[in-house]
PDB file of N, CA, C, O and CB in Angstrom:
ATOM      1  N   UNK A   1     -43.844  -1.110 -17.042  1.00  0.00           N
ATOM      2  CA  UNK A   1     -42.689  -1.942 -16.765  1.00  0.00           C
ATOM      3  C   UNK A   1     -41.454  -1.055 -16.623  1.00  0.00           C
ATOM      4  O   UNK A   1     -41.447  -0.050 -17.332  1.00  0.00           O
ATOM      5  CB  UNK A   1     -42.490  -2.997 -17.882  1.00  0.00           C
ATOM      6  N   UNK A   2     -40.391  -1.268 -15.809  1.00  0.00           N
ATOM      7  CA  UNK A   2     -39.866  -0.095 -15.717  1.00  0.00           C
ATOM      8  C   UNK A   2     -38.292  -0.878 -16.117  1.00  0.00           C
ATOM      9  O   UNK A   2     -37.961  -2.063 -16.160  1.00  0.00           O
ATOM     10  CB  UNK A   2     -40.186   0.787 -14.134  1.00  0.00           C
ATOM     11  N   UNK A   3     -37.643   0.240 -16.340  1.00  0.00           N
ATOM     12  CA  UNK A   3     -35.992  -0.328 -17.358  1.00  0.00           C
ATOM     13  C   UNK A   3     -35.418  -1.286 -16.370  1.00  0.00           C
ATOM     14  O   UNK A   3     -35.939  -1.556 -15.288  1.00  0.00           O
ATOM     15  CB  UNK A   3     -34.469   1.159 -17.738  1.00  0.00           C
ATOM     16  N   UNK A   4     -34.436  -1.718 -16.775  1.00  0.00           N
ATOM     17  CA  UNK A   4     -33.361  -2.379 -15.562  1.00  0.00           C
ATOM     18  C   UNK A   4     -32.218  -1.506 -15.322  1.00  0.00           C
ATOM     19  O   UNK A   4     -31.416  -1.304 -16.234  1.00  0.00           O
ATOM     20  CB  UNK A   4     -32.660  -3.883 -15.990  1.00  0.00           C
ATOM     21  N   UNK A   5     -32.087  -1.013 -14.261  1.00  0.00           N
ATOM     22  CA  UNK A   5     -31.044  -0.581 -13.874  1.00  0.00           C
ATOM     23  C   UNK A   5     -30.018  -0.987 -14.200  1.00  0.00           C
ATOM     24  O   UNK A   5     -29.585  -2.086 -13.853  1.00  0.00           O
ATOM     25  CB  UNK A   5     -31.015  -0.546 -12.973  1.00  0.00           C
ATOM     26  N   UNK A   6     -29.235   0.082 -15.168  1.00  0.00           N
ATOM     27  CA  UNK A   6     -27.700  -0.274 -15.298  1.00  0.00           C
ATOM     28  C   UNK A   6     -26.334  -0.273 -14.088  1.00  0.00           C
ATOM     29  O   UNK A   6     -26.167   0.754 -13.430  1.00  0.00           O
ATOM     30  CB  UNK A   6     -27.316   0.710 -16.310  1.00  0.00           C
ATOM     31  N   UNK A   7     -25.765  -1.015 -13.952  1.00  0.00           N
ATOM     32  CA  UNK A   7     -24.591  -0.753 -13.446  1.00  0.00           C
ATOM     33  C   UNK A   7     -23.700   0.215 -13.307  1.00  0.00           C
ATOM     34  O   UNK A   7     -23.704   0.905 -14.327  1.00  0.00           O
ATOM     35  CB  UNK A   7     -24.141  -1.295 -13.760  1.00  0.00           C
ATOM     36  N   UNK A   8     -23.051   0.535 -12.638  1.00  0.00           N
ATOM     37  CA  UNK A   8     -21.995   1.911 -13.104  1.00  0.00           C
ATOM     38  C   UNK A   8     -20.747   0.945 -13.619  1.00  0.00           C
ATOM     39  O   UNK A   8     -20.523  -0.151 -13.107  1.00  0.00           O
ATOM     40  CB  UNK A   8     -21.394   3.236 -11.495  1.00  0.00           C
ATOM     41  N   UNK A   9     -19.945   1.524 -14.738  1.00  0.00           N
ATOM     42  CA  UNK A   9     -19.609   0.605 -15.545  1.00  0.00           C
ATOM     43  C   UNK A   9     -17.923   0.674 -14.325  1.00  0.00           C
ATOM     44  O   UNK A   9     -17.544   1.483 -13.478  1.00  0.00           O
ATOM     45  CB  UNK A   9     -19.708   1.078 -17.578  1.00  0.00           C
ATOM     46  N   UNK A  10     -17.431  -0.449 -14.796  1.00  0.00           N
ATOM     47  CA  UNK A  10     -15.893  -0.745 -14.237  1.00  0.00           C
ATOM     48  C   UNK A  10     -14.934   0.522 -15.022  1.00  0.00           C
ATOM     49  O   UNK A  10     -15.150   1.166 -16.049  1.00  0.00           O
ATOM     50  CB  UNK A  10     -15.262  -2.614 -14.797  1.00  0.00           C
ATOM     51  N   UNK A  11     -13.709   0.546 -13.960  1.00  0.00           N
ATOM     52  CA  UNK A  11     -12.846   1.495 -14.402  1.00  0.00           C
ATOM     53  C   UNK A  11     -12.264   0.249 -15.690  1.00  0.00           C
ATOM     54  O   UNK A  11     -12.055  -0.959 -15.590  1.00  0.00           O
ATOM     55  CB  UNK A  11     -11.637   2.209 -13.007  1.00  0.00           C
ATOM     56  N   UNK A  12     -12.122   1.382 -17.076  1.00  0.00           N
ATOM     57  CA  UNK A  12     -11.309   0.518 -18.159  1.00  0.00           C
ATOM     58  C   UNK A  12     -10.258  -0.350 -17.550  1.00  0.00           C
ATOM     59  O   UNK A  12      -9.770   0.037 -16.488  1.00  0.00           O
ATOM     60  CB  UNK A  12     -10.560   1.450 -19.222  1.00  0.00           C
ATOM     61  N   UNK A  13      -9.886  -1.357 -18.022  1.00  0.00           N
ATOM     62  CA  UNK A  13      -9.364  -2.182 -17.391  1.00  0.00           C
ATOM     63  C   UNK A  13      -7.648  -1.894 -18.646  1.00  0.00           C
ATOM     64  O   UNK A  13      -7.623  -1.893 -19.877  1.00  0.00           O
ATOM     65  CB  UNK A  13     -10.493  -3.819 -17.268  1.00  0.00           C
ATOM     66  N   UNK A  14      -6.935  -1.772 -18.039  1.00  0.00           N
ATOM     67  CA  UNK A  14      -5.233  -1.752 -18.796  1.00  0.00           C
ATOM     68  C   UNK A  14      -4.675  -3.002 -18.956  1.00  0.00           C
ATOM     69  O   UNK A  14      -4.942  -3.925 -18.186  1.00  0.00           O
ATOM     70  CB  UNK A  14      -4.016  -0.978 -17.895  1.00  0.00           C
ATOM     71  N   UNK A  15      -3.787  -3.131 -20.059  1.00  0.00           N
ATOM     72  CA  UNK A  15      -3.341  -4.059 -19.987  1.00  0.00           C
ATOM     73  C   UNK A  15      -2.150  -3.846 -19.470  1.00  0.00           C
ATOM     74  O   UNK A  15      -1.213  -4.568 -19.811  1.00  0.00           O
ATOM     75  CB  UNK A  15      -3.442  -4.616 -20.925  1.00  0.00           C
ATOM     76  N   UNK A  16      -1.993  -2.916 -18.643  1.00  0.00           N
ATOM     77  CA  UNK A  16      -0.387  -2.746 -18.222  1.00  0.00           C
ATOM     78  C   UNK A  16      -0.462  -2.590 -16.164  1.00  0.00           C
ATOM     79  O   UNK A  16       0.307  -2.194 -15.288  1.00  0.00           O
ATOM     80  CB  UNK A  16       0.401  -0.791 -19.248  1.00  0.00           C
ATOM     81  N   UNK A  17      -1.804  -3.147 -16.223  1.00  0.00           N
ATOM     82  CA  UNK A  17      -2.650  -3.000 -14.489  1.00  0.00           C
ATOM     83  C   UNK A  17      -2.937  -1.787 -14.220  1.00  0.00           C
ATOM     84  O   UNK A  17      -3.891  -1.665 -13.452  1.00  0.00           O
ATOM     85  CB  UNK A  17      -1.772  -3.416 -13.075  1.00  0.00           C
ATOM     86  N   UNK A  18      -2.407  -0.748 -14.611  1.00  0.00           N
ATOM     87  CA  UNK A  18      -2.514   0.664 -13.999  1.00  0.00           C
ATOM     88  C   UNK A  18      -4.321   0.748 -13.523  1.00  0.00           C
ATOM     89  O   UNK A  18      -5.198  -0.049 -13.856  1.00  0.00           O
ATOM     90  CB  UNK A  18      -1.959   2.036 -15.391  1.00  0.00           C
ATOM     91  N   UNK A  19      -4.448   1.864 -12.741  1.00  0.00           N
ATOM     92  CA  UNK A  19      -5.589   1.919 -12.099  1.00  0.00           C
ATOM     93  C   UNK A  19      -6.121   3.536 -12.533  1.00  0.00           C
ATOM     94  O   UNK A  19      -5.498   3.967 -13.504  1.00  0.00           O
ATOM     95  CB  UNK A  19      -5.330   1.563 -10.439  1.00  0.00           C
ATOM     96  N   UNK A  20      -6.850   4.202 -12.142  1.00  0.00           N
ATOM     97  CA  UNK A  20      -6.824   5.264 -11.968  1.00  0.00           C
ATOM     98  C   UNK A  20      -7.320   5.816 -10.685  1.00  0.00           C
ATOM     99  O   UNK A  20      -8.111   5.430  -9.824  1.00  0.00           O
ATOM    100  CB  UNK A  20      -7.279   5.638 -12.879  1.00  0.00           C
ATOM    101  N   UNK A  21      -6.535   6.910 -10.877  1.00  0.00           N
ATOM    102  CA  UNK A  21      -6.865   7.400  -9.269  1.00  0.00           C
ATOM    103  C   UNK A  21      -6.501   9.304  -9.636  1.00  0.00           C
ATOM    104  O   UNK A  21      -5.510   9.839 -10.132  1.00  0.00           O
ATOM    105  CB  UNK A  21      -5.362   6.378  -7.687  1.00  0.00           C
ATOM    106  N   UNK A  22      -7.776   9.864  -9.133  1.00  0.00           N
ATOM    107  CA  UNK A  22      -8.076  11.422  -9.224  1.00  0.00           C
ATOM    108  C   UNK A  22      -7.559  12.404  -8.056  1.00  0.00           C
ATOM    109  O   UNK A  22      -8.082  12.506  -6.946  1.00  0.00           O
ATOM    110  CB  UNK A  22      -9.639  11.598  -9.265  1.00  0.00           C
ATOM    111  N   UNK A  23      -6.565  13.025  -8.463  1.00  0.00           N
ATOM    112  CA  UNK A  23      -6.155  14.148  -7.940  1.00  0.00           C
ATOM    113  C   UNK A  23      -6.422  15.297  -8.099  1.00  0.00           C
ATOM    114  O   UNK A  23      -6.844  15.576  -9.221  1.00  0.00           O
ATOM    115  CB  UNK A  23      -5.324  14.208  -8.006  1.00  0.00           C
ATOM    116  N   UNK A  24      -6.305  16.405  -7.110  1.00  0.00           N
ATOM    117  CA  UNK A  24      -6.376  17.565  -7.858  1.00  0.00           C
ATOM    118  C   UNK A  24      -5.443  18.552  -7.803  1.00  0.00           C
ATOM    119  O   UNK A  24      -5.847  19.420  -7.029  1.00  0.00           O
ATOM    120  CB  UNK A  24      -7.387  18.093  -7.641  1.00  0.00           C
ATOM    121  N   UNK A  25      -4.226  18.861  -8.335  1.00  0.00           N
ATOM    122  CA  UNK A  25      -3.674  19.978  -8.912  1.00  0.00           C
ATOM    123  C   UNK A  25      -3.592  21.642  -9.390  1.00  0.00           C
ATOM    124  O   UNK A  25      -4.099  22.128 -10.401  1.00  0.00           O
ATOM    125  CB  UNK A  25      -3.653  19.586  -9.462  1.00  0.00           C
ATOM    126  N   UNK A  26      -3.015  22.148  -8.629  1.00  0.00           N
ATOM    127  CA  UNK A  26      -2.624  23.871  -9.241  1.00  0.00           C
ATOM    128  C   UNK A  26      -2.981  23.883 -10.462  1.00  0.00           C
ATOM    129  O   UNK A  26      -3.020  22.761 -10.966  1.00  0.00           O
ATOM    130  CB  UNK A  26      -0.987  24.437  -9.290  1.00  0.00           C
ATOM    131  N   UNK A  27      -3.246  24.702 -11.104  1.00  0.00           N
ATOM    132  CA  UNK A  27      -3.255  25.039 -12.871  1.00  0.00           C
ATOM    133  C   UNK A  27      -1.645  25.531 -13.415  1.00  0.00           C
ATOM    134  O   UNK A  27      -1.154  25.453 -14.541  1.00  0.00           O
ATOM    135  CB  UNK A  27      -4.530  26.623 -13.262  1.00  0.00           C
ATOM    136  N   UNK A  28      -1.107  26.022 -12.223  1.00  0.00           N
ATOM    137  CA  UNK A  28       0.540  26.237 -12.562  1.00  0.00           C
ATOM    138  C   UNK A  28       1.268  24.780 -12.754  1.00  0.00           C
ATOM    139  O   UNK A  28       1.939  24.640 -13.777  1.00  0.00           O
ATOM    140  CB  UNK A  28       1.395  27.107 -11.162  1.00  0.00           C
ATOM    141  N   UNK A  29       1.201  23.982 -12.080  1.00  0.00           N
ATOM    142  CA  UNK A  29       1.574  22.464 -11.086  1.00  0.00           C
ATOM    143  C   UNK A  29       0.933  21.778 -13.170  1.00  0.00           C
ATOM    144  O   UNK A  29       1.523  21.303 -14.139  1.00  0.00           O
ATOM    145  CB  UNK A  29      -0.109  21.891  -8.678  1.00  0.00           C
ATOM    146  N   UNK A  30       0.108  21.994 -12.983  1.00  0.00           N
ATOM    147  CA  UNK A  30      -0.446  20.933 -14.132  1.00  0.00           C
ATOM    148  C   UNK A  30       0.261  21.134 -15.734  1.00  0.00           C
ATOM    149  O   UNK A  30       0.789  20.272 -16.437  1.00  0.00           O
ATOM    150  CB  UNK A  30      -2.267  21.212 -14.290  1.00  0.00           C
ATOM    151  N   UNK A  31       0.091  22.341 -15.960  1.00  0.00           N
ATOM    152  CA  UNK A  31       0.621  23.207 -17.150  1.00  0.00           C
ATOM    153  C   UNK A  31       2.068  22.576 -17.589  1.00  0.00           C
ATOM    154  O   UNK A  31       2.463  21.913 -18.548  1.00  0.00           O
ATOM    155  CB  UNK A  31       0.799  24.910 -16.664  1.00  0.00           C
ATOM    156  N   UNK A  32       2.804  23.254 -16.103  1.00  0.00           N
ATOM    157  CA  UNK A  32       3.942  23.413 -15.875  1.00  0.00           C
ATOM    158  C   UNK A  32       4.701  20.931 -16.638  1.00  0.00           C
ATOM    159  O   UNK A  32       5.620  20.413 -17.272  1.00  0.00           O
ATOM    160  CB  UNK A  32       3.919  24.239 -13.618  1.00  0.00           C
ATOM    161  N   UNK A  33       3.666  20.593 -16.031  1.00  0.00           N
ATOM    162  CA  UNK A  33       3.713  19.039 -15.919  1.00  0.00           C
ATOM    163  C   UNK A  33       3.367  18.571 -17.608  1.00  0.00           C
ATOM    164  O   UNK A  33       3.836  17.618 -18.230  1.00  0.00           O
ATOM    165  CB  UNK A  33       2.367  18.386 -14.616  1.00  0.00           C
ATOM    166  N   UNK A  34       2.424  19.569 -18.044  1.00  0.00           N
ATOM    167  CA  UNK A  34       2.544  18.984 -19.380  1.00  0.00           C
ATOM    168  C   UNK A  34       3.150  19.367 -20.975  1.00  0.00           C
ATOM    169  O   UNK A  34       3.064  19.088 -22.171  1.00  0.00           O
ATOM    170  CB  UNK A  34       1.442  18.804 -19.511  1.00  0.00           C
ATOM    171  N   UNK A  35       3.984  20.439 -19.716  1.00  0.00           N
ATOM    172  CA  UNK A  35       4.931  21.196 -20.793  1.00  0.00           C
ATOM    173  C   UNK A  35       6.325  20.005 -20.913  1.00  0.00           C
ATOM    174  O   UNK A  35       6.872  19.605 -21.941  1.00  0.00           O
ATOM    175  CB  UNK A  35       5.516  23.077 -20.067  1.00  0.00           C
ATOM    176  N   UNK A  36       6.640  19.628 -19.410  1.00  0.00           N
ATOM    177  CA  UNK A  36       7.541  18.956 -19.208  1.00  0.00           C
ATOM    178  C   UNK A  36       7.634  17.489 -20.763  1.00  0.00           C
ATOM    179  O   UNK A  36       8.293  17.269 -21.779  1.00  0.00           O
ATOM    180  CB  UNK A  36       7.219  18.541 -17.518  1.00  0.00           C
ATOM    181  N   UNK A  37       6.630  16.952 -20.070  1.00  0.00           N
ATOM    182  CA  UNK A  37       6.427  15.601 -21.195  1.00  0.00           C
ATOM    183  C   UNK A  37       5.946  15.678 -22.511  1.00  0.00           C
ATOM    184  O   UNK A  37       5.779  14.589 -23.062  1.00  0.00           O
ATOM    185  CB  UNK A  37       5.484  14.632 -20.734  1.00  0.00           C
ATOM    186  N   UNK A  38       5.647  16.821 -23.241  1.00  0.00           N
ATOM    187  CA  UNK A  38       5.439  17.342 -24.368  1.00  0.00           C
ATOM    188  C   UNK A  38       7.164  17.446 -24.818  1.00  0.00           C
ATOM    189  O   UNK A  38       7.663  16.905 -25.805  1.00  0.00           O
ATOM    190  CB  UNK A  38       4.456  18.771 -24.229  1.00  0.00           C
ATOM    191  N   UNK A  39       7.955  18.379 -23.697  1.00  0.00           N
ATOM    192  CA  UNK A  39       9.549  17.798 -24.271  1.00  0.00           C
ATOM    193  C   UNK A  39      10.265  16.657 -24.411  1.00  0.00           C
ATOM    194  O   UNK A  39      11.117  16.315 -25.231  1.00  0.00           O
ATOM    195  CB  UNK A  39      10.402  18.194 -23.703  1.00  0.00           C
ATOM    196  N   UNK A  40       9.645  15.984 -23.224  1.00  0.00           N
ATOM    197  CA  UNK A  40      10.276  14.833 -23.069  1.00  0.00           C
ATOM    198  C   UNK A  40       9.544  13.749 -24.061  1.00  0.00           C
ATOM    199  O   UNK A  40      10.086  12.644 -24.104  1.00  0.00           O
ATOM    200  CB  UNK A  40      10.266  14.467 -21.555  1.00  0.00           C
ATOM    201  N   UNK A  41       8.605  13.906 -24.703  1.00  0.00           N
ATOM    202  CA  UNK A  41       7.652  13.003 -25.739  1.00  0.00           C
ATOM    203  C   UNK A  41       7.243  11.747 -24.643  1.00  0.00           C
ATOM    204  O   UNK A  41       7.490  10.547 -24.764  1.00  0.00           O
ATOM    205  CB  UNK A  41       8.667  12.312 -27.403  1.00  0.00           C
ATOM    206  N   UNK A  42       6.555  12.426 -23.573  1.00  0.00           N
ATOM    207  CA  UNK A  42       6.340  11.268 -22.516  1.00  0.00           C
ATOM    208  C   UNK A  42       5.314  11.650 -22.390  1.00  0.00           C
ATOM    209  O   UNK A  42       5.177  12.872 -22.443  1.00  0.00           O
ATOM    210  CB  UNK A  42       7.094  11.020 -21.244  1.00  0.00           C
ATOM    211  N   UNK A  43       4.113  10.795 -22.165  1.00  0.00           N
ATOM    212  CA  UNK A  43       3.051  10.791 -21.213  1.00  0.00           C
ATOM    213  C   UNK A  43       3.113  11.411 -19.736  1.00  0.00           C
ATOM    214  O   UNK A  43       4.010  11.130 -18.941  1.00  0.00           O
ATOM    215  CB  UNK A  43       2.761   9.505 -21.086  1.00  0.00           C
ATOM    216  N   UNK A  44       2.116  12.238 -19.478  1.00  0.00           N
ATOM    217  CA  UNK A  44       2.304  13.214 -18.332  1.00  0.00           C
ATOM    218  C   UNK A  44       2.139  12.384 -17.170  1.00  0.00           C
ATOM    219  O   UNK A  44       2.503  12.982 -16.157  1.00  0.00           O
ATOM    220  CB  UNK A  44       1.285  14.453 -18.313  1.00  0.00           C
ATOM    221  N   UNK A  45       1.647  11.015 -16.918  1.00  0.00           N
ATOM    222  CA  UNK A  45       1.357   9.870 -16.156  1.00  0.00           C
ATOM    223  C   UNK A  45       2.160   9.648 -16.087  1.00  0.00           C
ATOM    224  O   UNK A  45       2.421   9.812 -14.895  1.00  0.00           O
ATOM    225  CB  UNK A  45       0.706   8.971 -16.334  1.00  0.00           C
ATOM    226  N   UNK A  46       3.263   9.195 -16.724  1.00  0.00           N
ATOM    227  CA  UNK A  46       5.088   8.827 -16.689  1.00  0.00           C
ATOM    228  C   UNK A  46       5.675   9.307 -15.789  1.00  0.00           C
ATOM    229  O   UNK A  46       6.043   8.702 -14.782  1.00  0.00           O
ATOM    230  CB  UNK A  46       6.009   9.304 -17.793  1.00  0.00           C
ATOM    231  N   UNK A  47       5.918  11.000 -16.147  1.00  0.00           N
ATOM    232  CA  UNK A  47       6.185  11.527 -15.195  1.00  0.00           C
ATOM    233  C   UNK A  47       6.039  11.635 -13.880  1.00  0.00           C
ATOM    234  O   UNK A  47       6.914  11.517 -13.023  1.00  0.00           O
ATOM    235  CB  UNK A  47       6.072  12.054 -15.427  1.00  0.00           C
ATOM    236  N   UNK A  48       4.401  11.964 -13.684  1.00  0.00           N
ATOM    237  CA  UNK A  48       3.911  11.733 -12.494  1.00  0.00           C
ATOM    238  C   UNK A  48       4.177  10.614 -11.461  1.00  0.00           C
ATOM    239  O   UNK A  48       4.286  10.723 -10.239  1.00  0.00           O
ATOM    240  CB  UNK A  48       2.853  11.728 -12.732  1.00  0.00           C
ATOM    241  N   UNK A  49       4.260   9.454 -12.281  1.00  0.00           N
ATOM    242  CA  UNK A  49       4.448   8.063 -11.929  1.00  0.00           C
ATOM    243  C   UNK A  49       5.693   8.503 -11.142  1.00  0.00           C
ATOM    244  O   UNK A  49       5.805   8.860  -9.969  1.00  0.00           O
ATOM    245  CB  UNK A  49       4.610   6.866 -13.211  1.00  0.00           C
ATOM    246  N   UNK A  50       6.724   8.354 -12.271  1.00  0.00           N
ATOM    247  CA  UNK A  50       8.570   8.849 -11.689  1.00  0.00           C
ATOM    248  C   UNK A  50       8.596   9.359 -10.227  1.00  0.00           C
ATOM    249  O   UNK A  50       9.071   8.890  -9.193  1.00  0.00           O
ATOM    250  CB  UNK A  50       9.356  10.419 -12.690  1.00  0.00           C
ATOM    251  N   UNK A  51       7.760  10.740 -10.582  1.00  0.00           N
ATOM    252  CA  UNK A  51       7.896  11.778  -9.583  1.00  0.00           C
ATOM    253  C   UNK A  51       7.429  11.336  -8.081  1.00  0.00           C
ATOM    254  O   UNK A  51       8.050  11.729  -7.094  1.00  0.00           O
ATOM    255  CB  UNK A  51       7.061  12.999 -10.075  1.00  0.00           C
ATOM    256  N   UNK A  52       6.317  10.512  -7.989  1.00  0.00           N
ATOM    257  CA  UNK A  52       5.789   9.843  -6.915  1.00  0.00           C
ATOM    258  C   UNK A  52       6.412   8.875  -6.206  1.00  0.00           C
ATOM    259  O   UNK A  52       6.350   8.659  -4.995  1.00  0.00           O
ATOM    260  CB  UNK A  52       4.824   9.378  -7.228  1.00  0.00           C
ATOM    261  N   UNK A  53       7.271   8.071  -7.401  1.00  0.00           N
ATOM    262  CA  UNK A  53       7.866   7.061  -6.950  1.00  0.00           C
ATOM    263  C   UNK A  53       9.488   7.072  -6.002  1.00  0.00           C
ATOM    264  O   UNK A  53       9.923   6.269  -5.176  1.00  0.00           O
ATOM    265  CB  UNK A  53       7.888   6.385  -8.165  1.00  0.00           C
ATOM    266  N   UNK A  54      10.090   8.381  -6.578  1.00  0.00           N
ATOM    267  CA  UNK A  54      11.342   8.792  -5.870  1.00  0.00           C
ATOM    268  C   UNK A  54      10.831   9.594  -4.989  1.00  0.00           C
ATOM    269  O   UNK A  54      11.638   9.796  -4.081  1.00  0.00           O
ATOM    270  CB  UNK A  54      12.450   9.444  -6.653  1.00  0.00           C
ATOM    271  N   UNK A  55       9.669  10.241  -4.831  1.00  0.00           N
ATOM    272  CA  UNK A  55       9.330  10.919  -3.502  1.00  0.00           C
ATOM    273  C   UNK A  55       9.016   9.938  -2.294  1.00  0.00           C
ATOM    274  O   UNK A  55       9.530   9.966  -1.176  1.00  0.00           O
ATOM    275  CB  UNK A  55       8.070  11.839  -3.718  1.00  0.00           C
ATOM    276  N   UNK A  56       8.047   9.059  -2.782  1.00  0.00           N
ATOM    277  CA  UNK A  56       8.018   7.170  -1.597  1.00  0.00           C
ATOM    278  C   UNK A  56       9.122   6.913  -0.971  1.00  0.00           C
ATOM    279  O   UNK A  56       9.284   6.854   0.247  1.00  0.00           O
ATOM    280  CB  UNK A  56       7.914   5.464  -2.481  1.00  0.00           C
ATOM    281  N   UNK A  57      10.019   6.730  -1.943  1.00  0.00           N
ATOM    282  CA  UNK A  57      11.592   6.428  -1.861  1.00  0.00           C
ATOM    283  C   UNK A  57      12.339   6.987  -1.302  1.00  0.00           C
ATOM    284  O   UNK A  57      13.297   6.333  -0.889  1.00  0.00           O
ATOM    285  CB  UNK A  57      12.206   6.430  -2.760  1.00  0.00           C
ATOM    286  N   UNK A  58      12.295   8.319  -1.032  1.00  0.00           N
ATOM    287  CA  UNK A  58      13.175   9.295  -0.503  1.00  0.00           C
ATOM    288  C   UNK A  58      11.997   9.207   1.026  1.00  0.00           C
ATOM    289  O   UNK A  58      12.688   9.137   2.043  1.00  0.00           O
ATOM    290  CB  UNK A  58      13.416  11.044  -1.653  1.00  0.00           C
ATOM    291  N   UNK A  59      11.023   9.200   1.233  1.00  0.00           N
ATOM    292  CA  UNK A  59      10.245   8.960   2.895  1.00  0.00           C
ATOM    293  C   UNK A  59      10.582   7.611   3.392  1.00  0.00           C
ATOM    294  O   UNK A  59      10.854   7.396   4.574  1.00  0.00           O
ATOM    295  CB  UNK A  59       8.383   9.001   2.911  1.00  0.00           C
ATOM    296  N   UNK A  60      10.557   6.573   2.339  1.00  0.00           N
ATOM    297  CA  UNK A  60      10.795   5.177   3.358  1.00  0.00           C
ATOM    298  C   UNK A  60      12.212   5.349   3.813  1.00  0.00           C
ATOM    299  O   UNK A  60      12.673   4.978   4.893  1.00  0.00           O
ATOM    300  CB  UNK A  60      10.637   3.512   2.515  1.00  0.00           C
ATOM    301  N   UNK A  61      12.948   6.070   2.674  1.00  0.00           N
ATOM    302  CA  UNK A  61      14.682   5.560   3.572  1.00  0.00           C
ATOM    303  C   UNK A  61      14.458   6.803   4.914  1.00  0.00           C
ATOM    304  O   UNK A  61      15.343   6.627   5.751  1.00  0.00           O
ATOM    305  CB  UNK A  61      16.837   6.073   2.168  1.00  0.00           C
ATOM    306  N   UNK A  62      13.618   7.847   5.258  1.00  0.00           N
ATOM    307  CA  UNK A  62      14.070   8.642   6.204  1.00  0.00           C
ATOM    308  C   UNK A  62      13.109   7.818   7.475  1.00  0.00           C
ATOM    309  O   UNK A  62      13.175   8.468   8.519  1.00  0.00           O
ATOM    310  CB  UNK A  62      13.803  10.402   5.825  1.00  0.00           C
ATOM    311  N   UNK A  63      12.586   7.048   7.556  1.00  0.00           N
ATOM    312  CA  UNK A  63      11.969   5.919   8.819  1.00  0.00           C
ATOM    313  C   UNK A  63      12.867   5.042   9.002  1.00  0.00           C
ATOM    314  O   UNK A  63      12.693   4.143   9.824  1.00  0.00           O
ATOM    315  CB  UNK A  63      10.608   5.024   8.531  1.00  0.00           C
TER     316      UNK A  63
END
């Protein structure tokens, strides 16, 4: 009799919606990113978040 195939399980689900999504990064770029929010007592996702979001921001106003 043979097992039942498991599922591949769902990404954890947040209670804040966030998703995840895999990048890949310099080892300078990364370091450098979690030195930042270690000062700032922030989550390095925070940042990242920030950083992505005024970069969007700064391309939609130049269209």
């Amino acid at each position: 009799m043979q097992k039942p195939i498991k599922k591949a399980s769902s990404s954890r689900k947040r209670e804040d919606g966030r998703r995840q999504l895999l990048i890949y990064l310099s080892p300078e770029l990364i370091m450098s990113l979690k030195r930042a929010a270690l000062e700032r007592e922030q989550p390095a996702y925070e940042l990242a978040e920030e950083a992505i979001k005024e970069w969007l921001s700064r391309e939609k106003r130049k269209r």
